[in-house]
C-alpha positions in Angstrom: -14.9 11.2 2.6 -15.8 8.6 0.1 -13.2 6.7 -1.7 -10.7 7.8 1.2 -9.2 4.6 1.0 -10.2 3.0 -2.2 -6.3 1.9 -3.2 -6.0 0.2 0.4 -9.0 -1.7 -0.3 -8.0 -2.7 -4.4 -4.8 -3.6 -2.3 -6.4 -5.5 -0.5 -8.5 -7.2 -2.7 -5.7 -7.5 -4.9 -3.4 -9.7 -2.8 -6.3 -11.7 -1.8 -7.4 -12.7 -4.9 -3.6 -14.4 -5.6 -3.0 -15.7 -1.7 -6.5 -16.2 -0.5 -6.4 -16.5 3.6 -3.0 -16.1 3.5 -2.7 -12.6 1.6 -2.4 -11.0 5.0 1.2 -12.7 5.7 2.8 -11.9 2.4 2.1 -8.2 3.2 4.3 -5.6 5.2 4.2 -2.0 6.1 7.0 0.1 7.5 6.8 3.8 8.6 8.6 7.1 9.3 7.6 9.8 10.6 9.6 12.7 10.0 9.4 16.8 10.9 7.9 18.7 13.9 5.0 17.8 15.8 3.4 20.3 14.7 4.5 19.8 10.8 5.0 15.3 10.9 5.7 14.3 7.2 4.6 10.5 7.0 6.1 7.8 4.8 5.0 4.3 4.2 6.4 1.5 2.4 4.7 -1.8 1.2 6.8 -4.9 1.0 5.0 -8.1 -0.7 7.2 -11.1 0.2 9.7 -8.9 1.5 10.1 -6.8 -1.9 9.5 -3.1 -2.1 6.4 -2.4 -4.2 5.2 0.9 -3.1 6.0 4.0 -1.1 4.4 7.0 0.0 4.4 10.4 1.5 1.5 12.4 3.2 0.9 15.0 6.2 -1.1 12.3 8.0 -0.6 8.3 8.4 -4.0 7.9 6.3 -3.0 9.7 3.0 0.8 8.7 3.4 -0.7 4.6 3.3 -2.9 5.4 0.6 -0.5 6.7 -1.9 1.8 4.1 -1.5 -1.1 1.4 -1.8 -1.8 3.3 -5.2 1.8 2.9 -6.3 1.3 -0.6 -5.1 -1.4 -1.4 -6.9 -0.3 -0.1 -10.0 3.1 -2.2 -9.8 1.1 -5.7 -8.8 -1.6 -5.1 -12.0 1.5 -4.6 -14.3 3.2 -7.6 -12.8 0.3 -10.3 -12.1 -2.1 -8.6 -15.5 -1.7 -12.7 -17.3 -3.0 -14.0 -13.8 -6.3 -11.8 -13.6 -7.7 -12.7 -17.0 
């Protein structure tokens, strides 16, 4: 599956291009898991210093953390686009 986590990675590369070593404690994830067992709807949130920047929805816990790294992403360009120049 190429590309299967491409927004987790720009994330990722993202944050540690503005914290360096540190980018890993400015990020959080929270999850729910709602439905049957047989029919589990995931959700994901990302919280950069502690503020909502993306959330998510999938049938799995893989495409559920992707889409809400997209949204994520999307939000951080906008917001840090005149500190990657």
């Amino acid at each position: 599956m190429p590309n299967a986590e491409q927004n987790r990675l720009g994330l990722n590369n993202l944050l540690q291009q503005r914290y360096g070593t540190s980018a890993a404690t400015h990020l959080r994830w929270e999850s729910v898991r709602n439905g049957t067992d047989h029919n589990p709807t995931w959700t994901f949130v990302i919280y950069i210093d502690d503020i909502e920047y993306g959330r998510g929805s999938g049938s799995d816990k893989g495409s559920a953390k992707e889409s809400a790294a997209g949204v994520a992403l999307m939000q951080l360009r906008r917001q840090w686009a005149h500190l990657l120049l």
